[in-house]
C-alpha positions in Angstrom: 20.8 -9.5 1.0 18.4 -10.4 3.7 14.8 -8.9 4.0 12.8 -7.2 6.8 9.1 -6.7 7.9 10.6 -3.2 9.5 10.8 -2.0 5.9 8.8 -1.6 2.7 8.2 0.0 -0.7 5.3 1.6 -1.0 2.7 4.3 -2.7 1.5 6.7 -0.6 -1.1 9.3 -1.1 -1.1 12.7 -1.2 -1.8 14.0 2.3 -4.5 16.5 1.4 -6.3 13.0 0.8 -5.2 11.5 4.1 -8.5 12.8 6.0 -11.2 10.9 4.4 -9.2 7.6 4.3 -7.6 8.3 8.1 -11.7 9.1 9.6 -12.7 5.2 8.0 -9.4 3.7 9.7 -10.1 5.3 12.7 -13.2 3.0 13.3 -12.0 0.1 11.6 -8.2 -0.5 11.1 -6.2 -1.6 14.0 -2.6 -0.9 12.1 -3.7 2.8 12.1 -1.0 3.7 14.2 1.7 1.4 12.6 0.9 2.6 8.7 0.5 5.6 6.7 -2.3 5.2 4.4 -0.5 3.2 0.9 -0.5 0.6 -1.5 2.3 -1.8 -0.6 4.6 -2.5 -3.7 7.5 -4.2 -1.6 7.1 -5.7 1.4 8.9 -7.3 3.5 12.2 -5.1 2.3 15.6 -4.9 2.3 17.4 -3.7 5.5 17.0 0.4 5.9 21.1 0.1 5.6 20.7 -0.9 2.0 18.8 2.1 0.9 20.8 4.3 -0.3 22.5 1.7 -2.1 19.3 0.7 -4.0 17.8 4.2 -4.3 20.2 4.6 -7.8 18.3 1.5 -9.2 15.0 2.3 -8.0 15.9 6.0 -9.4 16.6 5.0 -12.9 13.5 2.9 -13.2 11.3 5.0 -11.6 12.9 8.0 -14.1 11.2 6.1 -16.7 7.8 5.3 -15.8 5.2 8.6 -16.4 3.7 9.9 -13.8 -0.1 8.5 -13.7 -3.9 9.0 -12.2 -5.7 6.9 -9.8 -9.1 6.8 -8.7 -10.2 5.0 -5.5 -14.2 4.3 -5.9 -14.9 1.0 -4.8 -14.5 -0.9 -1.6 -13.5 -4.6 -1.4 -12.1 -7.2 0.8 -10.1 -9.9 1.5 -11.4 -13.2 3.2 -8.6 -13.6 5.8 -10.6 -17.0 7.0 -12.4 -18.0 10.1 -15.0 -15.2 9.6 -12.2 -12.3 9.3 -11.7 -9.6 6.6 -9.7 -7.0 5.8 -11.8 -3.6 3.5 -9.9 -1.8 1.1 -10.4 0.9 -1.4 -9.1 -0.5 -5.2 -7.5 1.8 -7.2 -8.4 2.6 -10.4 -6.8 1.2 -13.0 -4.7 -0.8 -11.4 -2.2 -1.8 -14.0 0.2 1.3 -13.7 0.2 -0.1 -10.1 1.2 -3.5 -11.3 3.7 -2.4 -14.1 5.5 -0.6 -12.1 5.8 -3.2 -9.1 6.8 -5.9 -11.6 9.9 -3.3 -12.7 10.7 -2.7 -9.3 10.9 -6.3 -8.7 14.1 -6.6 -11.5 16.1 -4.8 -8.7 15.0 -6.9 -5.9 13.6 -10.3 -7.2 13.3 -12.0 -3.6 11.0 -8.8 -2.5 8.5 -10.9 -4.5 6.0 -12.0 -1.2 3.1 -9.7 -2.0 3.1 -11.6 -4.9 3.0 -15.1 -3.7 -0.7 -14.6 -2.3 -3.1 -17.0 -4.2 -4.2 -14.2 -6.3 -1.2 -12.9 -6.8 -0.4 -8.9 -6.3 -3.4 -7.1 -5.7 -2.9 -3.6 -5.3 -5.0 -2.1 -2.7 -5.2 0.6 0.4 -6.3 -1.4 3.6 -9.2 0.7 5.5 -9.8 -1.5 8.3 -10.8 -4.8 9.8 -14.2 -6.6 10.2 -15.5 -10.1 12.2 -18.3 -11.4 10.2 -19.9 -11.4 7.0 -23.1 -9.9 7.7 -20.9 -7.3 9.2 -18.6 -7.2 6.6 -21.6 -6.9 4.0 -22.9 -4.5 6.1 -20.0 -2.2 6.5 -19.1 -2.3 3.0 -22.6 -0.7 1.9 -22.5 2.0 4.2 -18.8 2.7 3.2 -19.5 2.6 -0.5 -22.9 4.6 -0.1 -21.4 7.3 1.4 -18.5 7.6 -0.4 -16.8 10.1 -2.6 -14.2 8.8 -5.1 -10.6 10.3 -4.5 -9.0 11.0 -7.9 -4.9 12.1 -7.7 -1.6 11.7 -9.7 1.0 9.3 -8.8 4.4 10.9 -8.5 6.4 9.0 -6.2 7.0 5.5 -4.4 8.7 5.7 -0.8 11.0 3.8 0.7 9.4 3.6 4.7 10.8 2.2 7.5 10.2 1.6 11.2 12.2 0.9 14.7 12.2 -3.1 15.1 9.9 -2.1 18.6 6.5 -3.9 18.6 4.3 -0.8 18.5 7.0 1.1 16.1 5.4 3.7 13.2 6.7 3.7 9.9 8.2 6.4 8.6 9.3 8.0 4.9 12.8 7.5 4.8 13.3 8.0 0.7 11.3 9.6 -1.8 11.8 8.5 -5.3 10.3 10.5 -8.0 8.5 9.2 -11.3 8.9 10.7 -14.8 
């Protein structure tokens, strides 16, 4: 079983939340048009043919893990190198995040690459892009001084997928419910 970058496992908010985090990536994130707003779980995936075959798996552990609150009140970043960094909103706390990654990781072990950064998994919602660290620390203290935190429950993860095309959307192709 192969993986994919046209496929992923992912949280997603609720979409009553989508307008705040959608006005910041309008200005800032250049994959507005390729992503949803999320925290990537699994990524790259297996092949959209394999989902239903997994979605008894994911459904069995997912039926076990309580459904669970996050909060997204800080911004951060990653240092992507050369002057480049990618914002994002942390949620809050971030180990039901990473607890339930790490069991969705028994069904798929190779899915492991968000893992292998240096850090290891970070959860996160990318909000944009930024050249520059004076612009970077710039942008971050506007963003977080004119912030409200978002506070909702987690009740799903999504299986998304998108047409192997370069400028291709992804899109929710399975919903897999929590406790």
């Amino acid at each position: 079983m192969s993986k994919v970058h046209s496929t992923a496992v992912v949280i997603i908010p609720p979409q009553k939340t989508w307008d705040t985090i959608q006005d910041i990536r309008k200005k800032y994130d250049r994959h507005i048009q390729r992503w949803m707003p999320h925290i990537t779980l699994l990524y790259p995936f297996k092949p959209q043919s394999e989902f239903n075959k997994l979605e008894s798996s994911f459904s069995t552990i997912c039926n076990k893990i309580e459904l669970f609150e996050m909060t997204f009140n800080n911004f951060n970043y990653f240092n992507q190198g050369k002057q480049k960094y990618t914002i994002w909103l942390a949620p809050e706390p971030k180990y039901p995040v990473v607890s339930l990654q790490n069991k969705l990781l028994e069904i798929v072990p190779d899915c492991n690459d968000v893992n292998l950064y240096k850090k290891g998994f970070k959860p996160h919602l990318s909000v944009g892009q930024i050249k520059g660290k004076n612009n970077l620390e710039a942008l971050l203290k506007n963003l977080q001084s004119n912030w409200s935190p978002l506070n909702f429950k987690i009740t799903s993860v999504y299986f998304i997928a998108r047409e192997k095309l370069k400028l291709s959307e992804f899109k929710i192709k399975k919903e897999i419910s929590l406790k």
